[in-house]
TORKOL-4160 file (C-alpha; in steps of 0.2 Angstrom, whole numbers, padded with zeros to 4 digits, m for minus):
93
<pt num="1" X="m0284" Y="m0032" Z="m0172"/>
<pt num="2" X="m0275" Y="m0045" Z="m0181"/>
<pt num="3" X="m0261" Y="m0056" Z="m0177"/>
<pt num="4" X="m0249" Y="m0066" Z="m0185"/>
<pt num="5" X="m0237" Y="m0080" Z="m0182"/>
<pt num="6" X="m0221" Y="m0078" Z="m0190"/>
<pt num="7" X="m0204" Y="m0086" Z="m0195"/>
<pt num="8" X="m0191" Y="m0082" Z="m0183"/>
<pt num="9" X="m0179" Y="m0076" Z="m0198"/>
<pt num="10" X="m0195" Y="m0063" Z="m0206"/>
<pt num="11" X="m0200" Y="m0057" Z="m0187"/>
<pt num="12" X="m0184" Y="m0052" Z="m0183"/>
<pt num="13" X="m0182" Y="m0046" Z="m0203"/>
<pt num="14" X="m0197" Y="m0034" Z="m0199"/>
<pt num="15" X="m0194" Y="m0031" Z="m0182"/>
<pt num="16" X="m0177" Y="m0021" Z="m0186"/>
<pt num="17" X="m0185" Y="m0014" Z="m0202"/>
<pt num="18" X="m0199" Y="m0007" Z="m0190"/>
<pt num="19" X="m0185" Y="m0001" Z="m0178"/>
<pt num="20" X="m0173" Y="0009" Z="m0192"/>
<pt num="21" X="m0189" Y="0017" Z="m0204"/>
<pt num="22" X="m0205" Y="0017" Z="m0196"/>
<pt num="23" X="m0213" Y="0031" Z="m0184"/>
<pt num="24" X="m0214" Y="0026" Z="m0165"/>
<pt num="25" X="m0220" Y="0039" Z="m0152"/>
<pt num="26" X="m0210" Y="0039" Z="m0133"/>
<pt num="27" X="m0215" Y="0026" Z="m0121"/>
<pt num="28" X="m0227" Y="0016" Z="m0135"/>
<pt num="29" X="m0225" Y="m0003" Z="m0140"/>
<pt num="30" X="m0231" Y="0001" Z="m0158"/>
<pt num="31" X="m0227" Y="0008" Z="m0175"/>
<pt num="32" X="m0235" Y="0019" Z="m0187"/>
<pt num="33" X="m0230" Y="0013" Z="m0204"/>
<pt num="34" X="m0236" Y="0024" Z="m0219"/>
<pt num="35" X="m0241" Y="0015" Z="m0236"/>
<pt num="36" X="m0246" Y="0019" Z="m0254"/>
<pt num="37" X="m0254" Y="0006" Z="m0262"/>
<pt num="38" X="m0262" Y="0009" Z="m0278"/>
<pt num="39" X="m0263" Y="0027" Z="m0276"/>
<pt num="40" X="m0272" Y="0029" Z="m0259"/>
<pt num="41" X="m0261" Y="0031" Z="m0243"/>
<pt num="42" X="m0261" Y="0021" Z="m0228"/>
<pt num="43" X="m0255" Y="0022" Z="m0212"/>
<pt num="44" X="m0255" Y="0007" Z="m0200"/>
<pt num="45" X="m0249" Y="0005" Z="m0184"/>
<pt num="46" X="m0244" Y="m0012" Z="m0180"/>
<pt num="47" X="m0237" Y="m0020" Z="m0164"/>
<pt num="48" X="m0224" Y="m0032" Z="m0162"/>
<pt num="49" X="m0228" Y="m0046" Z="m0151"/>
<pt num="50" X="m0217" Y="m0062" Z="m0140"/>
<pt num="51" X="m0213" Y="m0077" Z="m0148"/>
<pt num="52" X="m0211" Y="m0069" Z="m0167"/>
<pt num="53" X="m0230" Y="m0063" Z="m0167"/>
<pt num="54" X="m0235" Y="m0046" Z="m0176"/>
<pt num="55" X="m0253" Y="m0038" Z="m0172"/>
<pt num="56" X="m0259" Y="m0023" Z="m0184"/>
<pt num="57" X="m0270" Y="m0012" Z="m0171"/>
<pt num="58" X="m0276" Y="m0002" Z="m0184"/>
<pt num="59" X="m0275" Y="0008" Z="m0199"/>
<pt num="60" X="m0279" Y="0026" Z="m0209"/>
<pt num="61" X="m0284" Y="0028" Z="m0226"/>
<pt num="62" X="m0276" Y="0048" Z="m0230"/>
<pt num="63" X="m0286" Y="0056" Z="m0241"/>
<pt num="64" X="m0276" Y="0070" Z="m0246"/>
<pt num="65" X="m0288" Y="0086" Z="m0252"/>
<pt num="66" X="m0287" Y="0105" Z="m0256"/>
<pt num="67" X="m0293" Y="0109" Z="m0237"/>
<pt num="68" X="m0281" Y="0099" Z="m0228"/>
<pt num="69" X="m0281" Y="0079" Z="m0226"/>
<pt num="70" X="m0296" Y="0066" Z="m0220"/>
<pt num="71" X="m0294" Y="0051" Z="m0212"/>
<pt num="72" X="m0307" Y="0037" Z="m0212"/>
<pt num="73" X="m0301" Y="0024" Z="m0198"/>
<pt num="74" X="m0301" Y="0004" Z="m0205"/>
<pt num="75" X="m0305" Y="m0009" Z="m0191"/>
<pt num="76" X="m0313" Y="m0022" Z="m0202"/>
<pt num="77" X="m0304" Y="m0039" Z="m0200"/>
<pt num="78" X="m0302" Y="m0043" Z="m0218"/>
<pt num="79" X="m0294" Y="m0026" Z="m0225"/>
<pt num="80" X="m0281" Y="m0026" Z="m0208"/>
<pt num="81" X="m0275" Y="m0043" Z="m0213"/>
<pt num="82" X="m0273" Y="m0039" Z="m0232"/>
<pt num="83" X="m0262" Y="m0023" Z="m0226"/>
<pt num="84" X="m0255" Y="m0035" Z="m0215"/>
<pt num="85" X="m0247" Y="m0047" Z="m0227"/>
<pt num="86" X="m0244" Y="m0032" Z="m0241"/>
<pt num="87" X="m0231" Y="m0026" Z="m0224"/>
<pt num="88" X="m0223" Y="m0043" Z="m0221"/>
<pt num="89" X="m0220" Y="m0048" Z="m0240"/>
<pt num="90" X="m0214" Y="m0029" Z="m0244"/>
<pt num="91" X="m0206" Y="m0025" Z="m0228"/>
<pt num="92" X="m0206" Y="m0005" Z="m0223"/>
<pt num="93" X="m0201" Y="0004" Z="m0235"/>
């Protein structure tokens, strides 16, 4: 997990974004945000947090193939705060 101060004005920015486009299950504090970047598909699941934090819990690389999609889970440190900041300087598309 990886979290990240923000500017009140890009946390609330992202926050509502998170609210009106990303996927949130009943009863769960985070979100489940999908991603394409450079042709491979992402989805992260990121956590808002008090006083204009953001936490990525997580993510999936999709690897969509003839038999139905695998997923290889991502924890490592460096590639969840890359996927991070890619989220905060795009926003949720």
């Amino acid at each position: 997990m990886i979290i990240r101060q923000l500017k009140k004005d890009q946390f609330e920015s992202l926050h509502s974004s998170l609210i009106r486009k990303a996927r949130s299950e009943p009863l769960e504090a985070s979100y489940t945000v999908t991603m394409t970047i450079n042709g491979a598909e992402y989805a992260v699941k990121v956590q808002p947090e008090p006083h204009n934090k953001i936490a990525i819990l997580q993510a999936l690389r999709i690897y969509r193939e003839e038999h139905g999609p695998n997923f290889e889970l991502i924890t490592q440190g460096n590639v969840l705060s890359s996927l991070l900041e890619l989220l905060i300087y795009q926003g949720v598309a």
